[in-house]
N, C-alpha and C positions, 0 to 999 in steps of 0.2 A: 674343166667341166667333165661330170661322169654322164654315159648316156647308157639309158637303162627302155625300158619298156613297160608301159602300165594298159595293160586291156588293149595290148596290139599297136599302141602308138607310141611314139622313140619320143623319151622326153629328156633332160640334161639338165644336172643339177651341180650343186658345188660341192665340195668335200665337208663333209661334217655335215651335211642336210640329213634329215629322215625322209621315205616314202613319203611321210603324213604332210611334211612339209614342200616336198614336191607336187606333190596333188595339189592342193589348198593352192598354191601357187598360181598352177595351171586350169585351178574351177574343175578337177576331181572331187567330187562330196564323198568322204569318209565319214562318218560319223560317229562323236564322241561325246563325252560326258564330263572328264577328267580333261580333256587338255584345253588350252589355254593360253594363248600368244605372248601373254606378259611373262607368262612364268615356265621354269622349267617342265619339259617333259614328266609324268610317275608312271606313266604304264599302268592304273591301279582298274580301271572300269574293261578292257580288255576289248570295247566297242569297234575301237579302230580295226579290228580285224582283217589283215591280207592275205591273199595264197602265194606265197612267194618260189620263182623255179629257177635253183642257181644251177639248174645244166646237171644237176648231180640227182637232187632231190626235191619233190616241192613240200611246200612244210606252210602252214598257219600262222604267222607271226603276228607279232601288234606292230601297225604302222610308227604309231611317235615315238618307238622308242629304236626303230630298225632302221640303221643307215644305208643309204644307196651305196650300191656296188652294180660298177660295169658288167653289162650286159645280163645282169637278173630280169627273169619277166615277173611283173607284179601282176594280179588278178585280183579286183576289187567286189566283183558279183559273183565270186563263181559258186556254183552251189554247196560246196564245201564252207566257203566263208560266211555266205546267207546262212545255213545250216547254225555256224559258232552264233550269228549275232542272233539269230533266234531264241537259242537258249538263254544266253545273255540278257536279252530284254525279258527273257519271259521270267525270269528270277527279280531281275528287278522292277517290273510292274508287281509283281505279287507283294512285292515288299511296301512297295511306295504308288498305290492302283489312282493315286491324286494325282503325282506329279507331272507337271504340263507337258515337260520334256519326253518325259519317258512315256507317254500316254502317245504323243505323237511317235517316236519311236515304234512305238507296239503297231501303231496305226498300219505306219508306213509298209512294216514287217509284217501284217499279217496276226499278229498276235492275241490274245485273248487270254484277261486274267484264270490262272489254274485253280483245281479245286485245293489248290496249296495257298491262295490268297490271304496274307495277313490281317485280320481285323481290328478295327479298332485305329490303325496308324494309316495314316491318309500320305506323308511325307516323310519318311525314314532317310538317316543319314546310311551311303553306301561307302561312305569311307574313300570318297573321292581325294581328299585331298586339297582339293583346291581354296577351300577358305584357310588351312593352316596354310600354304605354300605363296598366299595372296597378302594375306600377313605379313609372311617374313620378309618374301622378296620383291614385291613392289609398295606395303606401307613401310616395309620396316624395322618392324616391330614383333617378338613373340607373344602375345595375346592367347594365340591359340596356340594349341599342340597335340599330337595322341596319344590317348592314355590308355595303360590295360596294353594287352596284347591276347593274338589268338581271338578266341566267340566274344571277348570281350573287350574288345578294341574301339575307343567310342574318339569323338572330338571332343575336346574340354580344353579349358584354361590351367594353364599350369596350378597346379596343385589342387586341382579343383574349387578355386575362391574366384571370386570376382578380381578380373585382372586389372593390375595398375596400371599395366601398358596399353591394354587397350583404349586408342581412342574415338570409340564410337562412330566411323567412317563409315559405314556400312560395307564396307570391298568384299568382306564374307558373307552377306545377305546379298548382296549382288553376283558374285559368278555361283553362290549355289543352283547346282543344276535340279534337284528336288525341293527345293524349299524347309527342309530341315534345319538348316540354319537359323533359321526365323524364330525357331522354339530356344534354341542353344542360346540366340547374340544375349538376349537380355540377361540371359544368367552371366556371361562373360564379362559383359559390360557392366556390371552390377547396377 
């Protein structure tokens, strides 16, 4: 077992755990968007945010993708990481100013949509991941995928047609965290 420290208190975890999964363990509330028990860690929403202090340096990491090591202190509020998740939410309400998630989010943080707020798109995809990752590694199946890279990196069906693999489960209308999904399944699903 490794024993590390989160917000002052010695916790102990197993080799190959993250922070994200030490916390969550112990009823630390991190909050994310992108992760997901079934499925692999992506690091992609950056929500998780922790101050982390190896004795050397302390530094901004994302929790689910940051393995425990003996004797690090983790910081889950400190005002440096409020600060990151701030920004974070505030980019992603402007984007998606409907979405339930991200609305409570903003809530919790303080937040309020900017005079940068997108119009017109109530639910935008943030390129989370999680309905391509939900696809593959708990139905299955590739259905989904991303297409494009760089500004134009969207979730589609491979080759952009209505996929044959997909079978209509809903698992990607279900762990999307905006609801953006909901526009994309029926093109996917043809």
């Amino acid at each position: 077992m490794i024993t590390f420290s989160i917000n002052g208190q010695e916790y102990e975890g197993q080799e190959g755990w993250t922070i994200l999964d030490v916390a969550r363990w112990n009823g630390i509330e991190i909050p994310t968007l992108c992760h997901h028990g079934a499925v692999e860690p992506y690091g992609a929403c950056r929500l998780c945010a922790v101050e982390v202090d190896d004795g050397r340096r302390s530094r901004v990491v994302i929790s689910c993708m940051y393995p425990i090591k003996a004797g690090i202190k983790v910081q889950t509020h400190s005002p440096r990481v409020l600060n990151v998740r701030r920004w974070i939410v505030q980019l992603l309400l402007d984007e998606s100013p409907e979405a339930p998630q991200i609305k409570e989010l903003a809530r919790s943080l303080g937040v309020t949509p900017s005079r940068f707020q997108k119009t017109g798109v109530d639910f935008a995809c943030h390129l989370c991941g999680l309905c391509v990752r939900t696809c593959q590694e708990v139905v299955g199946v590739q259905a989904l995928t991303f297409g494009n890279r760089g500004l134009r990196k969207e979730i589609t069906s491979p080759f952009r047609t209505a996929s044959k693999d997909c079978l209509g489960c809903g698992s990607c209308v279900y762990v999307c965290p905006t609801g953006a999904m909901e526009q994309l399944f029926s093109r996917v699903a043809g």
